[in-house]
Structures are given as structure tokens and as C-alpha cells.
N, C-alpha and C positions, 0 to 999 in steps of 0.2 A: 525542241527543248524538252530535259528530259523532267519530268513531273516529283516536286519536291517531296521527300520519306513521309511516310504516316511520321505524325508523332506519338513516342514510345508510348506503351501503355505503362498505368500508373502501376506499381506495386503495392500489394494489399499487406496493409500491417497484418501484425501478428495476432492483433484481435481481430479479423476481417479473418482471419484462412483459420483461426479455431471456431470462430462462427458457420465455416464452408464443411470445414470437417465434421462437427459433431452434430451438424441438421439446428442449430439455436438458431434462433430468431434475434438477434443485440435489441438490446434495453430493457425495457419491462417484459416481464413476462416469461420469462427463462424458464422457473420452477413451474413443473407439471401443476396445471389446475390451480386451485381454490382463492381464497380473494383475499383480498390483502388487510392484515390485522390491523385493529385499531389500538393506536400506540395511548400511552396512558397519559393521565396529564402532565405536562413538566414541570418539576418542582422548583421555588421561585429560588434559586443562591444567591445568599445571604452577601451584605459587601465582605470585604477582605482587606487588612493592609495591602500594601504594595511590597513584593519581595524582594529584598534587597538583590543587587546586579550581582551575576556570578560571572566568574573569567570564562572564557570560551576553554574549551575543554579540545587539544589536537585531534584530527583523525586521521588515523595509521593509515598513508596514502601507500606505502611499500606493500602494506598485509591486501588491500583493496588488488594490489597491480597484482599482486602473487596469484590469488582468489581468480583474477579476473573477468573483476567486475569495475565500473568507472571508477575514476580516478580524478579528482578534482583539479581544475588548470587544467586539465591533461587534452591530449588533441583531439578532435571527434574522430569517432571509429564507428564502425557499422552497429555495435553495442549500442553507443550514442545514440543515433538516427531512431534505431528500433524505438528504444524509450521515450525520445522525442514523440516520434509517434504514438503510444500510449499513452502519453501525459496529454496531450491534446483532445484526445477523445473522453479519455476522463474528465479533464475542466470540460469541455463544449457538453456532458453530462451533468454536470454537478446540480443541483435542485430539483432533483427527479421526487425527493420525498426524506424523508427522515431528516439526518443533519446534513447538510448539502454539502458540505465542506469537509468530509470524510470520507474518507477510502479503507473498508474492509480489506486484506488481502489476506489468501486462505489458498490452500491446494485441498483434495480427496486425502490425500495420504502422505506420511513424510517421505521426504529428499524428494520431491517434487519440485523448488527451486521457487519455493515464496519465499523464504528470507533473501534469496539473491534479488529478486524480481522488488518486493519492498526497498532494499537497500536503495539500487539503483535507479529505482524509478521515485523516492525521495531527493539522490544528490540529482536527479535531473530537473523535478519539481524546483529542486533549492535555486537552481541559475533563472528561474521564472523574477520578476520585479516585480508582483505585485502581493507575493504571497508569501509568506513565513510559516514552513513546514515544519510540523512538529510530528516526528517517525517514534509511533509507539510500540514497547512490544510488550506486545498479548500473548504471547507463546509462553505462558506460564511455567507448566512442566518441563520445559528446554526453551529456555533464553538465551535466544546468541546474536541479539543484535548488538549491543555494545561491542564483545568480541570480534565480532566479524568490524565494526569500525576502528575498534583501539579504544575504544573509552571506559573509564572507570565504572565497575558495578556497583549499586549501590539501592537508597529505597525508591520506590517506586508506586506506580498504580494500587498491587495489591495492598501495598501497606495503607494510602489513603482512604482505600475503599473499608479496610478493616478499623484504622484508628480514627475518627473525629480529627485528633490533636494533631495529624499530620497535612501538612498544607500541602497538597500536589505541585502548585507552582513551584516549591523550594525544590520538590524532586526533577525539575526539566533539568537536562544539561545543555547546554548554551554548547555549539561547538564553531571552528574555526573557519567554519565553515560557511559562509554568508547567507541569511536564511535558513539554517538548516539547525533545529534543537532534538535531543531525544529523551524519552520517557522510558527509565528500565522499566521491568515488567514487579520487580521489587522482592518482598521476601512471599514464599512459595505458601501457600493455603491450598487445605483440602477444601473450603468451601470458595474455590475463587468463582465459579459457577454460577451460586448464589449470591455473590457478591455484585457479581455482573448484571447481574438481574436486577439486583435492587432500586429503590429510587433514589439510594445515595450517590448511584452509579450514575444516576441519568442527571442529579443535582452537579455533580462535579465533572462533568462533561461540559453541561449547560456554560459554570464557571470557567470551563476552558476558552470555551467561545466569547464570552462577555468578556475575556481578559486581552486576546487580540482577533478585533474582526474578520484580519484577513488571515489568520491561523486556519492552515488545511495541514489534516490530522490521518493521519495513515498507520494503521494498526495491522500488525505484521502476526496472524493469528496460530494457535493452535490448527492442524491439519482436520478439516470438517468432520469426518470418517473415525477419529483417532482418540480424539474429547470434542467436549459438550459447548464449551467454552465460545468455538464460534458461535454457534445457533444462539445463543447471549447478545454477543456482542452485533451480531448483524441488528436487531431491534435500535439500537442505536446510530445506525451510519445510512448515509444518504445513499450509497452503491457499494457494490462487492466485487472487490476483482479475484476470479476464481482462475488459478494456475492450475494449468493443464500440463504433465510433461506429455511430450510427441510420442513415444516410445514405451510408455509406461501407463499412463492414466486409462483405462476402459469406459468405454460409455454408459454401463449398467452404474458402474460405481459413480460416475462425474454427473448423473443424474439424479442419485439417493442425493450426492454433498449438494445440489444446489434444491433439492426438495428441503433437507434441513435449515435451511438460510431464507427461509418465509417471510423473517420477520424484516426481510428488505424486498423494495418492489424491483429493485434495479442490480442485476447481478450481469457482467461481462467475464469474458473468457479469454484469455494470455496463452497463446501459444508457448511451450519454452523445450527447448531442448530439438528445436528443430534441424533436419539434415537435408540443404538445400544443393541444390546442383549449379554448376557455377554456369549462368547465363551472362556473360557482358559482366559490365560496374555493377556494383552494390552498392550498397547504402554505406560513405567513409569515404569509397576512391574516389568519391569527386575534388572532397577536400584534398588528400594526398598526393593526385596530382597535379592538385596547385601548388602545394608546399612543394615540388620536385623541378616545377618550373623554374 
């Protein structure tokens, strides 16, 4: 009798094989050396009315399929899978430290393929049932996340963080998308930096969280290397997903952007732009050839 196949070995996501590649260690401890800052106290937000219901807002699932990047409804594909996998390892991380329910995402340098990597790995967050993702963007100086979904521009973060009299909640857009809201990045400031720093910043974050518990907030940042803006923002968020393109990204440089991002203990690495050789099924064919049965 002949003796039954090993079974297959597992395939390493894409956080696993930018872990193999660049010598990191996943989890704490990424950034060379020193110990981890002491965050200041949280300032106590104030209550708030309740913001009146705003209509879901469509998202351009044609522009999404053009881009190709997911596509809502749409069938699983090897895109899918990948994400899948990342969204898992980021929840099975979340309460590592800061705000648990937060996801920096940030590249070394632009067209690195963090606004694709945020988009997509939100509409895959959004098909989760227990969570209500809210995909901010932090890319101040080039905001392209509404664009890249279809949704209208409008105020945003910066404007709350500069005005008092602007309620952040009125700036979410609600979109068609079930679970899934976004926050423009709003109107442009030279001091958005300082803004991020602030305790008003840490006050209206707090109030984001105290508005829906189970809100997981995904900030789609400034390139680390490029402005200031991340090294800010990371003080605020419970982990960092730092995109790495294959092809592009160097390790002297992917080492400076996560020594700048100190002010989180928890920083991971996103393969992207990888050129895989074709072994067997991937991550999709299993579904398709079911659909073909």
C-alpha cells in the first residue's frame, strides 16, 4: 500500500516573507534599540450631541476594478486571500499598547503602495461582523483616499484638529458599503504636525473611540521618510503596518522609517509588489474551481 502525500506545506503570508526578508523580528520590538516612551495623560472628552444620520455615500466599485484593487461583492481572488491574511494577524495583534484598535499604515517613501494596501485591507476589515471600520486619511499633503474610492471631498481631520467648532463626527462619511466609513484628511495646514501632536489630537481620538466601541480606525499616513506627520501620528495608535515595496524599498532606508515611528511599540511589515513564481494553486484557485464545477 502506497503511503499517503505529506500534507502541503502552509504558505507564509506576506507579513511572514517581509519578516524573512528584512532579518525583523514581528511584534514589538522592530525599531533598533531604546525603550518605549511614556505616553502623556489622556485628556478626559467632553459629551457631545449625537450627529445626526447621514446617507451612505456610493463607492466607485468600476474605479476600484480599473486600479485593481478589491471590489465589493466581488468574487475572492488571490488579492482577497492575501488581505485576509493580514487582517488576521493585525486583529490576533491589536492591544499590544497605545490605542488597540488602530492601525498606522505608512511606506519609507511614496508610490510604495500604502494607499492601495490601506484601501484594501479596510474593504476587507469592513466584511469582518464585529467591527465598524473607520479608514482615515492622514496623507495630508496628497489625499487620495476618497478618489481612489469615489467619494466626495470634503472637511476633515485637519479642520477638527484646528477649529473647536468643527465636530469630527459630522466630517465621517457613512459609505455603501456595510461597515466601512471614511474620514478626509480635510483642509491642508502648514502646521498639521503640530496639530497631531497636540492634546486636542489625543482628546478627539479618545471621542472617536468612546463614540463606537467597536470602531477599528486605520490611518492611511504621510510616506515616513518624506514628512513628519507619521512619527506624530504613530504616538497615537496601537500598531504600524509599515509597506515595504519588493523591488524598491532598501533596508538602510526601511530601518531609519521604523526608528522614526518610536512612539509605537508594535510596528509590522507588508510585503507588496511581490514577483512570485508559479508553484501549483494560489491563494483564489481554490474558489474558482469551484465556481467552474
Amino acid at each position: 500500500m502506497n503511503s499517503a502525500p505529506p500534507p502541503p506545506r502552509r504558505r507564509n503570508s506576506l507579513l511572514e516573507r517581509a519578516v524573512e526578508r528584512y532579518g525583523f523580528q514581528p511584534g514589538v520590538g522592530l525599531r533598533p534599540g531604546g525603550s518605549s516612551p511614556v505616553s502623556a495623560p489622556m485628556a478626559v472628552a467632553p459629551e457631545v450631541a449625537p450627529v445626526p444620520a447621514r446617507a451612505p455615500e456610493p463607492i466607485d466599485r468600476v474605479r476600484l476594478a480599473e486600479r485593481g484593487m478589491l471590489v465589493p461583492g466581488g468574487a475572492v481572488s488571490t488579492l482577497a486571500e492575501e488581505f485576509r491574511l493580514v487582517k488576521r494577524q493585525l486583529l490576533a495583534a491589536r492591544g499590544a499598547g497605545g490605542r488597540p484598535l488602530s492601525v498606522l499604515v505608512c511606506s519609507a517613501h511614496p508610490d510604495e503602495g500604502k494607499t492601495f494596501c490601506a484601501v484594501n485591507l479596510s474593504l476587507s476589515l469592513a466584511a469582518e461582523r464585529d467591527w465598524e471600520v473607520l479608514l482615515v486619511d492622514a496623507d495630508f499633503a496628497k489625499p487620495d483616499v476618497p478618489d481612489t474610492l469615489g467619494l466626495p471631498a470634503g472637511p476633515g481631520l485637519l479642520d477638527a484638529l484646528a477649529d473647536p467648532s468643527v465636530d469630527l463626527e459630522s466630517c465621517i462619511i457613512p459609505t455603501d458599503v456595510p461597515h466601512l466609513s471614511v474620514l478626509p484628511a480635510g483642509t491642508r495646514s502648514d502646521s498639521d504636525t503640530e496639530l497631531l501632536a497636540s492634546e486636542r489630537a489625543r482628546a478627539l481620538l479618545d471621542r472617536l473611540e468612546q463614540a463606537q466601541p467597536r470602531r477599528l480606525m486605520l490611518f492611511d499616513s504621510a510616506p515616513v521618510l518624506a514628512a513628519s506627520t507619521a512619527s506624530a501620528l504613530a504616538e497615537h495608535v496601537g500598531q504600524v503596518l509599515m509597506v515595504v515595496r519588493a523591488d524598491r524599498t532598501g533596508e538602510s532606508d526601511l530601518r531609519e522609517a521604523v526608528a522614526l515611528l518610536d512612539g509605537c511599540e508594535t510596528v509590522q511589515l507588508l510585503l507588496n509588489a511581490v514577483s512570485l513564481q508559479p508553484r501549483g494553486h494560489r491563494f483564489g484557485s481554490y474558489y474558482e474551481a469551484e465556481e467552474e464545477a
